[in-house]
N, C-alpha and C positions, 0 to 999 in steps of 0.2 A: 504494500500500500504506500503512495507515495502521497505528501503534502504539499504544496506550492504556493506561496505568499508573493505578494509584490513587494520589494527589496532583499534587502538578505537575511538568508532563512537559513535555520539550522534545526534538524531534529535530532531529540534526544528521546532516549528512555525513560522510565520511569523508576530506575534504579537509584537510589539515594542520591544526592546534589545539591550541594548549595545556591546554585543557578536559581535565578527569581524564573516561576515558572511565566510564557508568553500568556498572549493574550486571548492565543484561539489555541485551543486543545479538540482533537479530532480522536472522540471517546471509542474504547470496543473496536481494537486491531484485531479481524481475528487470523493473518497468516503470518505474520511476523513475528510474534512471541513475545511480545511486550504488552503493561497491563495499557498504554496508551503512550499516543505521541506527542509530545510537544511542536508547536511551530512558530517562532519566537522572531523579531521585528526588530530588525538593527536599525537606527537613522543613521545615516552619515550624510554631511553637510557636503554640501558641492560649492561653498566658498560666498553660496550666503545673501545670493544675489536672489530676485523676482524676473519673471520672465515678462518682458518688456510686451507692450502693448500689439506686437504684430504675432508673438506669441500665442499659440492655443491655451487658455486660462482653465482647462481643466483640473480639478483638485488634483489631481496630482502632481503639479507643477503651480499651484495656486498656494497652497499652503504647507509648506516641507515642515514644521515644526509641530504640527499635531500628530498622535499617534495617530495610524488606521483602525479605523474599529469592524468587526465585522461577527454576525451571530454565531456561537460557537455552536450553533443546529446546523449548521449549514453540511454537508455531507463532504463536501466534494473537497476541502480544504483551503479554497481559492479565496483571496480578497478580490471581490467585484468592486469594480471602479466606480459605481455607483455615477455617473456620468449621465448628464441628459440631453436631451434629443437635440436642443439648444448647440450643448458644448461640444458636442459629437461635428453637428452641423458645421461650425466654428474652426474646430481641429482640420476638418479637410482641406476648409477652404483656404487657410492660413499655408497647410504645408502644401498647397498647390500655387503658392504666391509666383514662385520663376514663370509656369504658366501663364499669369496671370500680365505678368509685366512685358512678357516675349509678344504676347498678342497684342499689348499695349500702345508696345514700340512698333509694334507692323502697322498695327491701325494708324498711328503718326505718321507714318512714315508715305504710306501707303492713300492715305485720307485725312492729311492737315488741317481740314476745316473742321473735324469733326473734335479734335481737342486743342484747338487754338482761344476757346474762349478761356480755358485755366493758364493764364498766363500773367505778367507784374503782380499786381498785390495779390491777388488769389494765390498764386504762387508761393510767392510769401509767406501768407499766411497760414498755406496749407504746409509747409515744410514747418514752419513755426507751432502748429497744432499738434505735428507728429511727435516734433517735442515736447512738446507739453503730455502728451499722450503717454510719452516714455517716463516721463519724470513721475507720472501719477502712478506708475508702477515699481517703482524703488521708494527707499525709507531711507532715514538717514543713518541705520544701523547699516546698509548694503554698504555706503561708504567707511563703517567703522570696519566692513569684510575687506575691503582694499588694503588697510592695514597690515590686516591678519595673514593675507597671503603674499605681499608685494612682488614675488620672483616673478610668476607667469606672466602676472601683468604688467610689469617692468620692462619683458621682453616682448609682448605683443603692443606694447606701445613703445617701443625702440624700434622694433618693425615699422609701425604705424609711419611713423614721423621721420627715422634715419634710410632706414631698407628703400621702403617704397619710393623715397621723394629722390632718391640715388638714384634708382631705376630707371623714375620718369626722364629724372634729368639726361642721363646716358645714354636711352634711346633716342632723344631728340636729337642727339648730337652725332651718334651712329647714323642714325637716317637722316640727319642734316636736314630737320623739317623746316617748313619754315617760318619767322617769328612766332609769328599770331599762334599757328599750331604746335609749336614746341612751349608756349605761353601756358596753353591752354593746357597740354600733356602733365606740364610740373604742378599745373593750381588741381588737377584733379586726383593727383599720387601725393598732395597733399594734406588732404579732405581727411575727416575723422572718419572713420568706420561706419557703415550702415547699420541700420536698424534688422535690414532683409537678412545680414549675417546671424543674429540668434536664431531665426528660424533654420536657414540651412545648417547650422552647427546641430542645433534638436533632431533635422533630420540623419542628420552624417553619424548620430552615437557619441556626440561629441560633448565638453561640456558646456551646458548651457549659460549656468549662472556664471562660471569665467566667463562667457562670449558677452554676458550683461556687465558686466562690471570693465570689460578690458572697452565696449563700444561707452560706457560713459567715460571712461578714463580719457578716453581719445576725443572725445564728445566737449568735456569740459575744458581739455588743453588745446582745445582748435582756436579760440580764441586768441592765444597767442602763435603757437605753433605755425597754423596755417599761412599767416601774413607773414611772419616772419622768415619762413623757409620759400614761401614764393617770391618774395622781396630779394633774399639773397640767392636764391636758382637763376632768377629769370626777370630778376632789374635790370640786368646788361642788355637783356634782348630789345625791353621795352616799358615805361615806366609804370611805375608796380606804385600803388597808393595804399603803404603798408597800415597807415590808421586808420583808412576809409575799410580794409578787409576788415581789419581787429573790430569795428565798431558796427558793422553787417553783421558779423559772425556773433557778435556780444547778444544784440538784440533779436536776432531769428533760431540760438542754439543755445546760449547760456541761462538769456532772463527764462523762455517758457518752462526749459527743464527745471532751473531753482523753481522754480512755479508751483511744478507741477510736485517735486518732493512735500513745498510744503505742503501744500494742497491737504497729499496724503496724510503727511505728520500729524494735523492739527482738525484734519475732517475727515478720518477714515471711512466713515456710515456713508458719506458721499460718494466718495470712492468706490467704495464696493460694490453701488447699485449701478456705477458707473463699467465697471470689469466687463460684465458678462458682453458689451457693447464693443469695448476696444478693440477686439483681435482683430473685427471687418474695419472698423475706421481704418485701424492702421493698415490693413491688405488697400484697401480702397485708394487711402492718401498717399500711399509708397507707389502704386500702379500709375496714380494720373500724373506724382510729379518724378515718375522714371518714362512713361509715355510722351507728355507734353514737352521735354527739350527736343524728342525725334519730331514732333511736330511743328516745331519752333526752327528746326534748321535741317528740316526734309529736302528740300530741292538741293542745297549742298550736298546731303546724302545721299543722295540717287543719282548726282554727279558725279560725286569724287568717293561714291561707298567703300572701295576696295582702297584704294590707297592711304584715305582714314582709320582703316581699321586694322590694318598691319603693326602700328604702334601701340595703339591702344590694346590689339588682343594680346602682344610681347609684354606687356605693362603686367596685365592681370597673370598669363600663365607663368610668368618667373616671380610676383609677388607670393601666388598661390604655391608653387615649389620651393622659393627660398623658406615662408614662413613655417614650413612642415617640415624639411631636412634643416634647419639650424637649432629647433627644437631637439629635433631627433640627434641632432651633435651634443647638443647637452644634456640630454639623456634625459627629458621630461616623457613621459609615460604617453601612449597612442592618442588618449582622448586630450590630453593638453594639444600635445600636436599639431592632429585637425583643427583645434580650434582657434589658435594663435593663425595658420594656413586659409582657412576662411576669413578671417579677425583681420588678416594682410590685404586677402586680395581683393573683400568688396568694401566699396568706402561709398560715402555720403556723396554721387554723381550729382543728385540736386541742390547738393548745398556747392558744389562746383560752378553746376549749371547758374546759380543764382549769382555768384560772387563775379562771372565770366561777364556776363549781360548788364551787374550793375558799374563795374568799375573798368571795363574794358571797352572801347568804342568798336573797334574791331567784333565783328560779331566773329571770324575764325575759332576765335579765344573761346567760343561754348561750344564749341563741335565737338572736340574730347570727349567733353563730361556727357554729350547725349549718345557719344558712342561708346563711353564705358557704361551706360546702362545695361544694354543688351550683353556684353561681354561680362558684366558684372556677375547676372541672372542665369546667364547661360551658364561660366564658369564654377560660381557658386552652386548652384543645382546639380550640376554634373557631378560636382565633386562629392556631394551630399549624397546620392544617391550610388556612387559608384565605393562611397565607404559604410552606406546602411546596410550593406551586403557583407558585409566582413568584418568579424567580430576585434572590439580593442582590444582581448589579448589583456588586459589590465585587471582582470578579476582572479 
């Protein structure tokens, strides 16, 4: 007779033991020889983080700090996830997001009039919302987990900000693109980490609450970060208005996320009736503003689509491999790994897209970021899905 719980599970016999007995006991073994079995409920902490708004918010990723409970009548020995139709619904839709955003960018691409009306403030304000959306999904205990763990996420935001913005820079300069495009190549291998990486890290077996904790990490120092490494990459090419970035970036990523922490901190019961809602906004608001730069600089695109996208795809496949084999050089265990590797390769294109359009006249400068969307989606999905298949090895 075998038992099976969701987390980690150990049976024992009923032979004397100081062990505190678990919480589901599965009474009257009769082929194994024992008077009954124990099946007993370990927590361990994934570093402490909330699954960010684009996230599936089902309880089991909604509240890691409660036991599970479940009838000890029950026969079969199984904790039911006890999930409804709602959160079921929600979970698909979220981990079908690359999906969602592939068709997005075609429809732009393809039919510009049809998402050309989300464009300047709506824009804006939609990227602006998704952080706010994010922040209402952390506490300010996720940031005292920063703390507690600082190595991972030390190196996936050393990736974030040193790896990547190398990269951009080095490709421009191998492919000798030119200004506007080698402009635009370093402002987008700039950009903090997307929102759309926790969910393909959830799909990929990866961990999650690292991938929440390393994209605010990157999230909060884009403020500085971002300006200040496009200023010194790519001032030479063309001039770079390092305070006009810092102060775009302040108020569209930093004020709604503080926003939205406090939000939580101080008005949780809001919060909460707010949850079950988030996971479609954020699939929704990731979709239209990773869809609308392709429809914003389509006719470029379907001029010059192939030789755009040479860079841009070199960009993402050596961010996606360096940030999975330098882990693997320091010997962080499979699921860290992926995660920092995802954590690398997809970054905030809209928040690119946005800094491109406001402080560049040149419209070249936002071509990049609309073509690292689909490269974004594409790569990140792939990878998600080509490592759900294959177990980390870390248990």
């Amino acid at each position: 007779m075998a038992a099976q719980c969701i987390g980690s599970v150990s049976l024992r016999s009923s032979r004397p033991s100081t062990a505190r007995p678990g919480p589901f006991t599965i009474a009257k073994p009769r082929s194994i020889g024992v008077a009954r079995v124990q099946c007993q409920l370990e927590q361990r902490p994934l570093g402490g983080g909330k699954c960010m708004s684009i996230l599936p918010t089902h309880r089991a990723h909604r509240d890691r700090s409660q036991p599970c409970k479940a009838a000890a009548s029950e026969a079969s020995g199984l904790v039911p996830e006890q999930r409804s139709d709602w959160e079921k619904f929600t979970e698909t839709l979220t981990t079908l997001f690359p999906v969602w955003v592939c068709l997005g960018a075609a429809l732009g691409i393809s039919k510009p009039s049809a998402l050309l009306w989300f464009k300047s403030d709506l824009f804006t304000y939609g990227l602006g919302f998704l952080m706010l959306s994010m922040g209402l999904t952390l506490t300010i205990e996720d940031f005292k987990q920063c703390m507690k763990n600082p190595v991972p996420i030390g190196v996936g935001y050393l990736a974030q900000y040193i790896i990547k913005p190398f990269l951009g820079f080095c490709i421009a300069k191998v492919l000798n693109l030119s200004p506007p495009l080698a402009v635009g190549l370093i402002l987008v291998s700039c950009c903090p980490g997307g929102q759309a990486s926790n969910v393909a890290t959830y799909i990929a077996h990866g961990d999650v609450a690292l991938s929440v904790l390393m994209t605010t990490a990157s999230t909060l120092g884009a403020i500085i970060m971002t300006p200040l490494l496009t200023k010194f990459l790519a001032g030479t090419l063309v001039p770079v208005d390092a305070k006009g970035l810092a102060l775009s970036t302040f108020q569209v990523v930093l004020v709604p996320t503080i926003l939205g922490v406090l939000t939580n901190e101080f008005f949780p019961g809001v919060v909460k009736k707010l949850k079950s809602v988030l996971p479609l906004v954020g699939v929704a608001l990731t979709t239209l503003l990773c869809a609308s730069p392709c429809a914003q600089v389509a006719t470029i695109l379907r001029a010059q689509g192939l030789d755009l996208s040479i860079p841009v795809a070199l960009l993402h496949v050596a961010a996606f491999s360096m940030g999975y084999f330098i882990c693997k050089g320091l010997g962080f265990n499979e699921k860290t790994s992926r995660t920092v590797s995802i954590e690398t390769g997809m970054q905030s294109a809209a928040l690119g897209f946005l800094l491109a359009q406001t402080h560049f006249s040149d419209p070249l400068v936002a071509v990049p970021s609309a073509v690292s969307v689909v490269f974004m989606a594409l790569g990140g999905s792939g990878l998600a899905v080509f490592w759900r298949n294959r177990p980390t090895m870390d248990t």
